[in-house]
N, C-alpha and C positions, 0 to 999 in steps of 0.2 A: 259315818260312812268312810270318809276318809281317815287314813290310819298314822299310827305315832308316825311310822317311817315315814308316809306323805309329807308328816307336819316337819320334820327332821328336814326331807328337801327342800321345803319351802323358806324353810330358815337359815337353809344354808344359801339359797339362791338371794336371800336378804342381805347377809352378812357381805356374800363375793359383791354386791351389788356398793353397800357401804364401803367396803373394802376399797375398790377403785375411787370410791368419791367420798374422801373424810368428810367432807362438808355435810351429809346425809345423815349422818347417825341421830341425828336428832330427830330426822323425820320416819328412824328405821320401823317402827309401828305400823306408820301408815303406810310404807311399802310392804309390808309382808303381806296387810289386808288386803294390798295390791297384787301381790304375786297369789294369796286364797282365792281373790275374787275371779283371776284368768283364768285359773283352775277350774271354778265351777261356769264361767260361760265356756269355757273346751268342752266337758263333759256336759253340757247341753246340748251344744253346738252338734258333737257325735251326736246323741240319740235323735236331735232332731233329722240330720243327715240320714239315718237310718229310717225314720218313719217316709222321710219322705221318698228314699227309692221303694220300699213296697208300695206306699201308693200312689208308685208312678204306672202301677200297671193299669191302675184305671186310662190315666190320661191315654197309655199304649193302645190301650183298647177302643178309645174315641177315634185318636189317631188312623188307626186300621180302617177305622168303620167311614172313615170319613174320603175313603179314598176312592177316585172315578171308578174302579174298578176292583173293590174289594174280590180277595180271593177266601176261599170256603177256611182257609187257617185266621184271615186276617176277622174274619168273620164269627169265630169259635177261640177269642183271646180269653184264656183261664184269669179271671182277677183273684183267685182266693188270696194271694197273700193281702190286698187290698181292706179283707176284713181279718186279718189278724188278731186275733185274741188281744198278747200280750200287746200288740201295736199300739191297741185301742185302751189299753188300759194305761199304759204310758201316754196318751193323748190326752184323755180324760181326768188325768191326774191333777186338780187342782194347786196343788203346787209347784207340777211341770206347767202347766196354762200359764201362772202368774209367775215363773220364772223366763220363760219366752216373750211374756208382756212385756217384762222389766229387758229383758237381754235383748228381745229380735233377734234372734241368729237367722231368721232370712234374708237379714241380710249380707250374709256372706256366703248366700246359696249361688252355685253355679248348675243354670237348668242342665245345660250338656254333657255336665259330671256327673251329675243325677241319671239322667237319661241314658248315657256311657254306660254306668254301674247298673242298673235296672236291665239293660241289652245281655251285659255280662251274666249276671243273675238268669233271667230265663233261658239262657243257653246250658245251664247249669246240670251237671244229672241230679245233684240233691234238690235243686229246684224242681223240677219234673217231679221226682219222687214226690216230694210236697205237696204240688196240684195233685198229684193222682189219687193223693189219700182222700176219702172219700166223708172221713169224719174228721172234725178236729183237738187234738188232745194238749197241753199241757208243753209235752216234750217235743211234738214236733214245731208248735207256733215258735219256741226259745230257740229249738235251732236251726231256723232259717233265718232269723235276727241273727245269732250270731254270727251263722255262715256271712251274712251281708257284712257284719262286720268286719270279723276275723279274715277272712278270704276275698273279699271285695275293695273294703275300704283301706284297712290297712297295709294289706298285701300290693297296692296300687302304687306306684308311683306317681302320678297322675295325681292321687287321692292324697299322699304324703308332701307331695310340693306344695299344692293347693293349702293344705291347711299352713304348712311351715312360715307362708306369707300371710296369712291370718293371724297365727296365733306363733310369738316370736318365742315363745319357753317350749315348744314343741317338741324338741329333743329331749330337751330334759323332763315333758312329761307323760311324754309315749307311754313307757312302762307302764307309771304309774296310772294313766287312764283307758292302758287297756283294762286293767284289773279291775275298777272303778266299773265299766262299762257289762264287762262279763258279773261281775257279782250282782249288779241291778237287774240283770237279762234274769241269773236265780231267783232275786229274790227283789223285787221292784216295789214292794209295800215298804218298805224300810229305809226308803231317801225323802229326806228331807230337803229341799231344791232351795228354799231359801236360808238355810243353815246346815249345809253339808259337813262342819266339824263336830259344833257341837258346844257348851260353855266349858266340858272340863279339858277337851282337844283345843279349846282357846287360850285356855290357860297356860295349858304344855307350850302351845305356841309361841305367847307373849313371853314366860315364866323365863325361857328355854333364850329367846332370843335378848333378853333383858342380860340377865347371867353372863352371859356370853360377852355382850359389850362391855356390861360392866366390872366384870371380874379377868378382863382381858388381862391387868398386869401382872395377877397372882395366876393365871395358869402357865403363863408363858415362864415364868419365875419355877413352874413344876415340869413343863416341856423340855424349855432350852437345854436344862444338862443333860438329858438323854439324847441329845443331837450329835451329841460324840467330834464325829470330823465335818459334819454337816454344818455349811453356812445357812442359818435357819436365814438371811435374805434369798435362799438359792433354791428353798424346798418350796415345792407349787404351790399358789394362795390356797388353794382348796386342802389340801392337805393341815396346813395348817389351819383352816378354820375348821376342819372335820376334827381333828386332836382337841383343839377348843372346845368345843361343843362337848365332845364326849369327857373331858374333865370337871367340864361343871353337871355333867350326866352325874359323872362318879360322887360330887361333893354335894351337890342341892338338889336331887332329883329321888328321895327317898321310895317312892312308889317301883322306882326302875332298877333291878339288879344289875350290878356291874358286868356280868357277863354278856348278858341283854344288850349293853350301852357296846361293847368290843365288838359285838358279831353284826349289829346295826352299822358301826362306822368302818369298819372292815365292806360289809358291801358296798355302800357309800364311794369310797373312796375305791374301788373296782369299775363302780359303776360309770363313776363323775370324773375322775383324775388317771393319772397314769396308769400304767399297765403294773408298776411296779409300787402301788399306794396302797392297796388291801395290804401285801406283807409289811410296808411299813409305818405306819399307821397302827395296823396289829401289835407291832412293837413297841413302838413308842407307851404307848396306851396301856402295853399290859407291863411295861416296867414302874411306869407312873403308879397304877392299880399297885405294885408289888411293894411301892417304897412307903405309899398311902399307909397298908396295911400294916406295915413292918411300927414305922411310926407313928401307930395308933390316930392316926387324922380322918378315916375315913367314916364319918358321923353325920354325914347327908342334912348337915342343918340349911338353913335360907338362905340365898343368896342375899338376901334382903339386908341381914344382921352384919355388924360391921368384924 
């Protein structure tokens, strides 16, 4: 479910992590299973957050009814999103149950940001349209989910703080879980909750991050002279660990086309580093790729081999 570029972030977020603290690199393994493992309590954490504002209209609906003097609306609350198709099929999912076992994410439930979003929600006009359909299909249960999410949750301030102090990599995994989040809403048979990468997405991950540390003095040895006037102490750490990375993409990563490896660290470094890192980085990368070629080195053998 999650994808090479996920595994890319997550290794870079490893490396800037060792990077500040040499002392680490020995334990960089078991930080990256660190940096997977936040990944997949966030994307729980969402879907959980999401089941539970739809069925908070039940609770709205007791709420109503429970008042001295209910009125004839307080009296007539629509629960259908309450039985939500796909709601209930993500609940039911035995590997989402025993991933909420294992995580808990309520407890990082806030009932009043629940209840907040759920108010927001039935004031909604796509909510209305919703209730008012009178059967339920397919396309409409996936996008009232979504809508909670895309237009509720994320689009909140409120909703973006809140998590930002839960979950500390938040910025850097926005993106990548909204996408996570919308592709399960399509296609929700397809995740695995207690192995969201996968063995051969473990390997890229391990494979990828291993290379990197260890072949740090032979890339830099292919970097540093395309630095031209550039004090490589002076260009962003991030930068230079995305060049990194994508060097030992070019040399030990046979499954991955070089063009592949440029257009991946090009966004990267758009995404994560300066404004001015896609073009450079781009460059760097694609003179390296030029000299590789020139000098017949580029043979994608093992980092492993000496």
């Amino acid at each position: 479910m999650i994808s090479r570029r996920n595994i890319r972030v997550k290794v870079m977020q490893t490396l800037y992590t060792i990077d500040a603290a040499e002392d680490q690199k020995d334990k960089a393994k078991k930080l990256l299973d660190k940096h997977l493992e936040q990944s997949r309590q966030l994307f729980v954490y969402l879907l959980h957050f999401i089941t539970r504002v739809a069925r908070y209209a039940e609770q709205d609906s007791h709420n109503r009814l429970s008042k001295h003097l209910p009125t004839q609306q307080d009296l007539n609350v629509n629960i259908k999103i309450a039985g939500n198709e796909l709601m209930w099929k993500i609940l039911e999912d035995p590997s989402f149950q025993k991933a909420c076992s294992d995580i808990k994410p309520q407890q990082w439930d806030n009932s009043s940001l629940i209840r907040k979003t759920y108010l927001q929600l039935a004031e909604a006009p796509v909510y209305k349209e919703y209730i008012a359909l009178q059967e339920r299909n397919k396309k409409s249960e996936k996008n009232i989910l979504e809508y909670i999410f895309t237009d509720l949750m994320l689009a909140s301030d409120d909703f973006t703080s809140e998590i930002e102090d839960i979950f500390i990599h938040w910025d850097d995994d926005a993106e990548m879980m909204s996408q996570l989040v919308l592709n399960f809403l399509q296609k929700p048979a397809q995740c695995n909750f207690q192995d969201m990468i996968g063995a051969e997405k473990r390997k890229f991950a391990n494979d990828l991050l291993d290379a990197v540390i260890n072949k740090e003095a032979y890339c830099m040895e292919l970097i540093k002279p395309k630095l031209k006037n550039w004090d490589a102490e002076r260009i962003a750490v991030l930068d230079m660990i995305l060049m990194r990375m994508g060097v030992c993409e070019f040399l030990y990563f046979e499954t991955i086309p070089t063009k592949v490896t440029i257009n991946e660290y090009i966004d990267l470094a758009k995404a994560y580093s300066t404004p001015q890192s896609g073009h450079f980085v781009n460059g760097i990368l694609d003179n390296i790729h030029k000299d590789l070629l020139a000098q017949d080195k580029l043979h994608k053998t093992s980092y492993k081999k000496p």
